[in-house]
N, C-alpha and C positions, 0 to 999 in steps of 0.2 A: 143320798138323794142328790140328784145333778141339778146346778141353778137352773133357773128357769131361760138363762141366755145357751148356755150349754143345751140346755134340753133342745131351745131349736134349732141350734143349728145342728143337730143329731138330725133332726127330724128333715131340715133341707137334705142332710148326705142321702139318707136313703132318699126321699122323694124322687134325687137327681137319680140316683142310680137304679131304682126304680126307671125311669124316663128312660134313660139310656137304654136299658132290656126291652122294653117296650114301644121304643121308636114313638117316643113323647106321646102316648096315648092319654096317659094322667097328664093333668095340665091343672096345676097348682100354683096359682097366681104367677108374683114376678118370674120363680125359678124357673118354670115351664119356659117364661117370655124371653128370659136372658140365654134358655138352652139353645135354641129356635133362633135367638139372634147369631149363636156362634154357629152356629149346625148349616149357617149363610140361606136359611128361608128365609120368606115373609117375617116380618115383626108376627108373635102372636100367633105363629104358625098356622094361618088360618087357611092355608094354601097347603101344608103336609111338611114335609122335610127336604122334598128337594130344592134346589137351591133354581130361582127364578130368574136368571142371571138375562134372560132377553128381555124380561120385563122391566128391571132395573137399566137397564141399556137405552131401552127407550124413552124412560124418564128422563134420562141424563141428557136426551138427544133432544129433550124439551116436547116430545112426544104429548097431543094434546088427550088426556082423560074425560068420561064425560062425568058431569056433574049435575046437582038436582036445580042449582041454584041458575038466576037468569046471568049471572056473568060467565061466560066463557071461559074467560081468561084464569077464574078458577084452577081450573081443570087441568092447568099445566105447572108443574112440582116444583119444575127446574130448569130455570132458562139460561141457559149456556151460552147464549150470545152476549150475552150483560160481558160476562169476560171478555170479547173481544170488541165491545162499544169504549169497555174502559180501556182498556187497551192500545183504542185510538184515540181516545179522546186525550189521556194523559201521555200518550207518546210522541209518534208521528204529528198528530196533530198540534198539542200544546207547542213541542218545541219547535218545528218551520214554521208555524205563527209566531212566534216568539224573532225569530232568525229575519222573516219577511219583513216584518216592521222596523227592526233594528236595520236591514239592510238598506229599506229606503231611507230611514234618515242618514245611514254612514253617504248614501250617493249622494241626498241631497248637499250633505255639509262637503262633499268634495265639490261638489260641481259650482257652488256657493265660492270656496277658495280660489277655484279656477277661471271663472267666469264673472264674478262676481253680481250686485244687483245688477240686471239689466234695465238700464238708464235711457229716456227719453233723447233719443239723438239730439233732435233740434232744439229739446229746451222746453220745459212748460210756456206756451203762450199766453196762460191766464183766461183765453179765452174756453169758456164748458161747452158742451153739448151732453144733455139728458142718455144715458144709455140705459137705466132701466127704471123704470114708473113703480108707484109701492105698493099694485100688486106685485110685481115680479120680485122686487123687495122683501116683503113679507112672506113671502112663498117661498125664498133662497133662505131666511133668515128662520123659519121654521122648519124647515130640511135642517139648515145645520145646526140650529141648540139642539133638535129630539137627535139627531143623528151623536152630536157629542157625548148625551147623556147615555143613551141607549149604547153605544161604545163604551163609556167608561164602567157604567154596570155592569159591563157584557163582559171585562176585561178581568172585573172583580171575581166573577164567576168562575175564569179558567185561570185567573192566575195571582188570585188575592192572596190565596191561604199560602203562597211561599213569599208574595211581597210586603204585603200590609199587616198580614196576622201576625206575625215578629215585634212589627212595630207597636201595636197599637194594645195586642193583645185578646185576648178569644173575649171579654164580654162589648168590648168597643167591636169590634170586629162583625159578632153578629148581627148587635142591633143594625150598622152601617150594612150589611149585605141585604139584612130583612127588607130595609127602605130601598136599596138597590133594587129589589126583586120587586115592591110594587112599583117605584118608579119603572122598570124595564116596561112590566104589563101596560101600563098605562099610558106611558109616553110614545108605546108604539102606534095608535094609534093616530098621534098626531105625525107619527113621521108617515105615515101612509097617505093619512090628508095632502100633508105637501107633495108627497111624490104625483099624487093625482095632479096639483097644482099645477106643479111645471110642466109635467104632459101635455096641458092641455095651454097654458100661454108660452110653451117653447118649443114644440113640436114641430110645428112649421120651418124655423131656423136649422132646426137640427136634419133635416135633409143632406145626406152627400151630394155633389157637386164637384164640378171640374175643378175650380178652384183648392178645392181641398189636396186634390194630389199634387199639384205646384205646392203648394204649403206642407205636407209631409214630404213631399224629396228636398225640400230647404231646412227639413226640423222644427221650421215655424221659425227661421232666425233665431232662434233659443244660443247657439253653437258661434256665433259668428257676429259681430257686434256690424251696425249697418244694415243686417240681412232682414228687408221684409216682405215676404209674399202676401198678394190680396187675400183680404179675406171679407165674407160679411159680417153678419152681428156674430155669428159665431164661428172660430176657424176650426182648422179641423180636429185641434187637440180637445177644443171645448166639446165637439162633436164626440167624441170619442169618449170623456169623462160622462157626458149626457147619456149615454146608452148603458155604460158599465154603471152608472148611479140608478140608471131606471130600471132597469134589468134584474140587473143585481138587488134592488129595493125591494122589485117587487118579487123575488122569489126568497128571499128573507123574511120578508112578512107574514108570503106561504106558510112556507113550517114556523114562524113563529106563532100566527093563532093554530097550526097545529100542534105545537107545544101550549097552548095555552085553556085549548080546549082536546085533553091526551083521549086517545081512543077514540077520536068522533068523526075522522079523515083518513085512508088509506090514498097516498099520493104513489107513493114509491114503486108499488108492487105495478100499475096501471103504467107510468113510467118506464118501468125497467124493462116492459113490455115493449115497449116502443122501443125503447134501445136495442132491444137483442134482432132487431129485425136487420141490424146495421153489425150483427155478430156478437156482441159483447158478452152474452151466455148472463146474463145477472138474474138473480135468484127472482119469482115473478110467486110465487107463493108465501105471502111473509104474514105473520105472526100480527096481532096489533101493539104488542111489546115491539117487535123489530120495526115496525112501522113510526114507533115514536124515538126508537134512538136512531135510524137514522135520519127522522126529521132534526134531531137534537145537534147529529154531528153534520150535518149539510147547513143548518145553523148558522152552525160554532166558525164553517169554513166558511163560507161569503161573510161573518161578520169580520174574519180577519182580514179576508181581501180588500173588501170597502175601506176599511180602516186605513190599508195601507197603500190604496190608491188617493184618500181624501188625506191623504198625509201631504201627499205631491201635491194636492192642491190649494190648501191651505198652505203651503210655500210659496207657489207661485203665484197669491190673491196676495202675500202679505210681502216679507222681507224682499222677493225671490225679482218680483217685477215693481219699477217703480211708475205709481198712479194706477198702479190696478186695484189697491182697493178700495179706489175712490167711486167704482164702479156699481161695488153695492155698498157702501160707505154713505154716502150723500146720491150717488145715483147720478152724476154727474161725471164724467170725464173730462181732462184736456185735450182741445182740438188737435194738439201737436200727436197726444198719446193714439188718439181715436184715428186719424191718419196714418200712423206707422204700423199701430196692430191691425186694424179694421179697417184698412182705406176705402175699398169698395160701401160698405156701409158708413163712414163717415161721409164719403161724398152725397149719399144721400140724405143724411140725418139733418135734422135742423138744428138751431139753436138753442141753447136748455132750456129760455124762457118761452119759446113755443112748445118744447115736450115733444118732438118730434121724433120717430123712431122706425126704423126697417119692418 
């Protein structure tokens, strides 16, 4: 008498070899299914024995299926682009973000030894003149906390798990990212509030003007101790952060509620469309998967540039110029400072205690 383990696997050999004479016509549970998986059909053979090999191709090619249910996005098995989202997000991307931000500070700290703080020629006179009122105040100073916060959680994100998580350890580490990630949602709001802010009380200023190209073929005196071209309330460098912060904000903001609400916005594909009129050939039929990583990596990439454009500027407000950031500090200037950076608008401004301003 053969055990009862013996007995079936007697009973598998013929079944299978049964199966095999018969071009899997018996179909006896798993053995049938694991024939059928080596034989390269369908699982389950419910297709036959030949092997489906266009069918599986298009799966892989993320080919969309239909399905009963109201999501779509069901329907698709296997999205092959995830491979090359990650691909750029941990590559190319993480590391020349990484490389861009170190590079400005390495210039800044050269250009710092070389030149060092640029100092009030004449000398603080003691006497002020008002340069920005507390709404303009309030509206710089809420730009830059959401903007800091929103950066440093945003920095967490691409690059915590190889700086912080060593330090700190995986259960400090998550709870810190979790609060990172409602703080991101939420603070972005406010940074958007402000960008509307200064839009609308600095707009006017930030018009190009003939003056500005005398002040960019001088570098703004930045280079040359002595050198100052006219400028008004704002010269041309300020002009030029003003657009890369507004710009750049507001198409950040973009994909970020559409990151925040995934699946609800196709920008890209509408986009890309417009692009290729100019040749570019970009793919104009995208997936709502593909539609939210590249909202995810167009992101990832204006968050590192702002970053490391408000790097140079937060230099040049702080160490980099002396009494510039007395500007939003107290909101007050020295009349010596207001003259040498701003003369054209110093000559008009009034005295602090009137509040007078271009």
């Amino acid at each position: 008498m053969l055990p009862k383990r013996s007995f079936a696997a007697a009973v598998a050999i013929v079944v299978l070899l049964v199966s095999m004479v018969y071009g899997g016509t018996i179909a006896i549970g798993p053995v049938n299914q694991a024939f059928a998986q080596t034989a390269g059909s369908v699982p389950g053979n419910t297709l036959g024995n030949s092997s489906d090999a266009e069918i599986w191709r298009a799966i892989r090619q993320g080919q969309q299926g239909n399905v009963s249910i109201q999501d779509r996005k069901a329907g698709i098995l296997i999205q092959s682009e995830g491979d090359n989202w990650r691909a750029w997000r941990n590559g190319p991307l993480s590391l020349y973000g990484a490389w861009a931000m170190l590079g400005v500070i390495a210039l800044l700290a050269l250009f710092f030894l070389v030149r060092g703080r640029i100092r009030i020629d004449a000398g603080p006179s003691g006497r002020l003149i008002e340069r920005f009122n507390n709404p303009e105040r309030f509206a710089h100073w809420l730009l830059a906390t959401s903007f800091i916060i929103l950066a440093l959680t945003g920095l967490n994100l691409m690059y915590g798990r190889y700086v912080i998580l060593p330090i700190v350890g995986p259960e400090f580490f998550s709870a810190l990212t979790q609060l990172g990630k409602y703080a991101h949602n939420y603070v972005g709001f406010a940074f958007m509030l402000a960008l509307v802010m200064i839009l609308v009380l600095w707009i006017r200023h930030n018009i190009p003007n003939r003056h500005d190209v005398v002040w960019l073929a001088k570098a703004g005196g930045m280079f040359k101790k002595g050198v100052h071209p006219p400028a008004k309330k704002f010269n041309a460098g300020q002009k030029i952060l003003f657009w890369l912060i507004l710009l750049g904000g507001a198409s950040i903001s973009v994909s970020g509620i559409a990151l925040m609400f995934p699946f609800e916005f196709e920008m890209f594909a509408g986009t890309f469309a417009v692009l290729n009129v100019f040749g570019f050939g970009l793919p104009t039929e995208l997936t709502p998967m593909q539609e939210m990583q590249y909202s995810q990596l167009w992101h990832a990439l204006m968050g590192l540039f702002l970053i490391a454009v408000v790097i140079g500027h937060i230099y040049i407000g702080t160490i980099g110029m002396e009494g510039a950031f007395d500007a939003m500090g107290s909101g007050k200037v020295d009349s010596n400072w207001a003259k040498e950076h701003h003369s054209l608008w110093a000559a008009e401004a009034k005295p602090s205690e009137s509040g007078g301003d271009d």
